[in-house]
C-alpha positions as CSV (number, residue, x, y, z in Angstrom):
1,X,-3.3,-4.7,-3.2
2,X,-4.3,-7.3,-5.7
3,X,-2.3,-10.8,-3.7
4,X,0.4,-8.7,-2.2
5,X,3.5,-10.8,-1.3
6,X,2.7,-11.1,2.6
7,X,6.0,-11.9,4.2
8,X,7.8,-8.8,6.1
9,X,11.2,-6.8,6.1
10,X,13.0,-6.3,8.4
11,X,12.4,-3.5,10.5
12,X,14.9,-0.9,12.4
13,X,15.1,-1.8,15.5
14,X,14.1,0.6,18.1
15,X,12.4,2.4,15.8
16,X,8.4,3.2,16.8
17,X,7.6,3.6,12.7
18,X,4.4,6.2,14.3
19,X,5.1,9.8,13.6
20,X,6.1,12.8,11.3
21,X,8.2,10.4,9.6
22,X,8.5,9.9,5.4
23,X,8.9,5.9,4.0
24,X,9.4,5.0,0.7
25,X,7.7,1.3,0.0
26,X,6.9,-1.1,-2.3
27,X,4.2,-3.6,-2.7
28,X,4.6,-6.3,-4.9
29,X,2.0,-8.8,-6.1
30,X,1.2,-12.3,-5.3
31,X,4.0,-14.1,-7.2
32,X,4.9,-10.8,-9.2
33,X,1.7,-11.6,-11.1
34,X,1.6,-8.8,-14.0
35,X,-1.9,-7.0,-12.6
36,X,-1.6,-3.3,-13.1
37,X,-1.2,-3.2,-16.7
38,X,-5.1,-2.4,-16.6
39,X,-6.3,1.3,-15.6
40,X,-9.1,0.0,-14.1
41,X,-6.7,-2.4,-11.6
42,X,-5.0,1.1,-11.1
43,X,-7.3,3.3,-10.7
44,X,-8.8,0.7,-8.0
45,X,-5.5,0.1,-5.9
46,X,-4.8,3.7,-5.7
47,X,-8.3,4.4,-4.3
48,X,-7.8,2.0,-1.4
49,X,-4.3,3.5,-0.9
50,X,-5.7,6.8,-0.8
51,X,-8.6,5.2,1.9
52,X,-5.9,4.0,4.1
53,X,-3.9,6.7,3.5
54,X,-6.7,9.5,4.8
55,X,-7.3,7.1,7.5
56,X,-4.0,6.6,9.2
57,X,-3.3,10.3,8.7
58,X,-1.0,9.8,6.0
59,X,-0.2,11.7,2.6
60,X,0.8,10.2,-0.3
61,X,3.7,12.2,-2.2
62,X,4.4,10.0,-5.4
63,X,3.4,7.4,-6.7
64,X,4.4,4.7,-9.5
65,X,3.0,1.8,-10.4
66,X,4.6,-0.7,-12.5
67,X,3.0,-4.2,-14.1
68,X,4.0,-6.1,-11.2
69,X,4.5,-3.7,-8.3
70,X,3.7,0.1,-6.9
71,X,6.1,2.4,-5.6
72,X,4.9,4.9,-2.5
73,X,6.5,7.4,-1.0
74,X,4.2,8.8,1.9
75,X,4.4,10.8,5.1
76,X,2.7,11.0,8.4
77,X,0.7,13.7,9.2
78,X,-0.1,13.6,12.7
79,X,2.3,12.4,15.9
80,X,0.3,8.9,15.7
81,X,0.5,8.4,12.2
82,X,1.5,4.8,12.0
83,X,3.3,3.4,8.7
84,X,2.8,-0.5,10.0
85,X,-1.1,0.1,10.0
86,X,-1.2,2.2,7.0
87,X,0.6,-0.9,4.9
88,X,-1.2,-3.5,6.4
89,X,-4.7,-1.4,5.7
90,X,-3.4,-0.7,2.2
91,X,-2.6,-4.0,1.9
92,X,-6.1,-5.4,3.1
93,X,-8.0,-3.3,1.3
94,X,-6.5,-3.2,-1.8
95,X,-6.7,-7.5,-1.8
96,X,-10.2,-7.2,-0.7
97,X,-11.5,-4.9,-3.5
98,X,-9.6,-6.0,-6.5
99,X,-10.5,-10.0,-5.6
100,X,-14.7,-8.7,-5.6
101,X,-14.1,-6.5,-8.4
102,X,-12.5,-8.9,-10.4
103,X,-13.8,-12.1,-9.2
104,X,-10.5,-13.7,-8.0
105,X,-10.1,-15.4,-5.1
């Protein structure tokens, strides 16, 4: 995503986060900076959610974005689905595409 905040919850312990599991998350920008008030920003961040998504064997239920963060709610697919990799690939690739599409760093 477009400078997602990059600092982590905490996490159950105990629990492997890999599975037929369902996680509702939220990704915020860098700073809370207003950046999906554009389609294009939108339509962009959902497509690399969608890549990670099919990737890590994940579906993605719902879906909300406001101006300064998205709302998920997604479910594994497969025993190894795993919800750490899918949000860090999200994450990644979402950062990556929107800074060469809109030529920030």
């Amino acid at each position: 995503m477009p400078r997602m905040r990059t600092s982590k919850p905490e996490h159950l312990a105990g629990f492997s986060y890999v599975g037929y599991h369902r996680y509702s998350l939220t990704f915020c920008t860098k700073d809370r900076k207003r950046l999906f008030v554009s389609d294009a920003v939108v339509d962009l961040v959902l497509s690399q959610i969608s890549r990670a998504a099919i990737e890590c064997e994940f579906a993605v239920l719902a879906y909300c974005f406001m101006p300064d963060h998205v709302h998920l709610l997604v479910e594994g697919r497969a025993e190894h689905s795993d919800c750490k990799q899918f949000i860090a690939r999200a994450k990644q690739y979402s950062g990556f595409y929107y800074s060469k599409a809109f030529n920030e760093p």
